[in-house]
C-alpha positions in Angstrom: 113.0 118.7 75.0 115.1 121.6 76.4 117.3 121.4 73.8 114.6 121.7 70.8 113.2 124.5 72.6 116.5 126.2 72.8 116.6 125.7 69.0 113.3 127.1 68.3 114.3 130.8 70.4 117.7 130.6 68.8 115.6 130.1 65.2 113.0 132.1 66.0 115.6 135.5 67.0 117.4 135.1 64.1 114.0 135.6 62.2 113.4 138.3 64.0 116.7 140.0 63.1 116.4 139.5 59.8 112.9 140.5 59.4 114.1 143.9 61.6 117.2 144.4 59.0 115.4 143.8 56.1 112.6 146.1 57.0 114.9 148.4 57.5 116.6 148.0 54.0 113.6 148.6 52.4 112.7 152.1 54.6 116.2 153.3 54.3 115.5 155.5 51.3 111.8 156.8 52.9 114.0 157.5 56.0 116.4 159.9 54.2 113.5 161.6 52.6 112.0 162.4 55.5 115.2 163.3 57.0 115.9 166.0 53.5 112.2 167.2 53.7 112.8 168.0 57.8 115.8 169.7 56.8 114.3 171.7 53.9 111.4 172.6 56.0 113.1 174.3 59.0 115.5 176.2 56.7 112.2 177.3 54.9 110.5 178.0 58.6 113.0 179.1 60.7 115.1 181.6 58.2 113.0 181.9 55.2 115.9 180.0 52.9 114.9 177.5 49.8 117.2 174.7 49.6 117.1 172.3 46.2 119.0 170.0 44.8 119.6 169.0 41.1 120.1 165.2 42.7 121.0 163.2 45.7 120.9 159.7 46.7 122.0 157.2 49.3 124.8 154.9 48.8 125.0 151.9 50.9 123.8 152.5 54.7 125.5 155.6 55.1 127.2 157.5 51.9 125.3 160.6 50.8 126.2 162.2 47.4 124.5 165.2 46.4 125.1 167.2 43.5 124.6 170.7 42.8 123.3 171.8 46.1 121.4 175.3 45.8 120.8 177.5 49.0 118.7 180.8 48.0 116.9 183.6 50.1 113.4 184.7 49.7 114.5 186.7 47.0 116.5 184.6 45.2 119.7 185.7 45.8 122.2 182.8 46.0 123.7 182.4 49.4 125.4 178.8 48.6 125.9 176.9 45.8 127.7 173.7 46.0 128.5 171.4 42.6 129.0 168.1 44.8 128.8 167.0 48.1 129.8 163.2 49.5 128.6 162.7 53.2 129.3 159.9 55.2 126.6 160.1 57.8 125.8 158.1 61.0 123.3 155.9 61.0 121.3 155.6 64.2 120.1 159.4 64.6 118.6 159.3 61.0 115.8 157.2 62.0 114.8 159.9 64.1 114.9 162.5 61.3 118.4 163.8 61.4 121.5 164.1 59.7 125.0 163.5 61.8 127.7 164.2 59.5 130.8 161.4 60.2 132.6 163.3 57.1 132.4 165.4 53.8 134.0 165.9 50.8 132.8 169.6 49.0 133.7 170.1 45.5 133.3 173.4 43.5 131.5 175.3 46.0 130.0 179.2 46.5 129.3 180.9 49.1 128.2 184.6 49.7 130.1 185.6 52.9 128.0 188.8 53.3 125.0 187.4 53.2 125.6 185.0 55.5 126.7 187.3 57.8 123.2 189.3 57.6 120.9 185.7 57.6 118.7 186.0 60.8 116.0 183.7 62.4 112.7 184.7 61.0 110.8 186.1 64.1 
């Protein structure tokens, strides 16, 4: 009798793992939205910057490519302009909105030095 019941735990964990993982399969890309909309957000907020993208999408658990990255100021001067970007992020601190960079690769980028320099938080 203890041994079927020891069975049925073991059996029944595993369905809960599985359940947990595949759940979070299927929220992975809802996840990273949220996660690019939070981003977008307090850039928009906090220093009055647009941030857009021609395209990005999420490889795998934790690869991040994004291509032509486009980082403008209320008046649509370009402060940062970035043809690719590949990210290998970490995993855990996405489900609570945000992005920890493990690595990146940048390829053909821009940035305006000067007005970076003069960005300021909105007050």
């Amino acid at each position: 009798m203890a041994k079927r019941r020891g069975k049925r735990i073991i059996v029944v964990c595993v369905l809960v793992i599985a359940i947990a993982w595949f759940g979070l399969f299927l929220l992975k890309g809802w996840l990273f939205e949220y996660a690019i909309q939070k981003v977008q957000a307090r850039l928009k907020d906090e220093y009055n910057l647009e941030l857009g993208f021609k395209d990005y999408e999420l490889r795998g658990w934790t690869n991040v490519v994004v291509r032509q990255l486009d980082c403008r100021t209320a008046s649509h001067d370009t402060l940062a302009y970035i043809g690719n970007i590949d990210l290998n992020i970490k995993l855990l601190p996405i489900l609570t909105g945000k992005l920890r960079l493990n690595s990146m690769i940048v390829r053909d980028g821009l940035f305006d030095l000067s007005k970076i320099r003069d960005l300021r938080r909105k007050k």
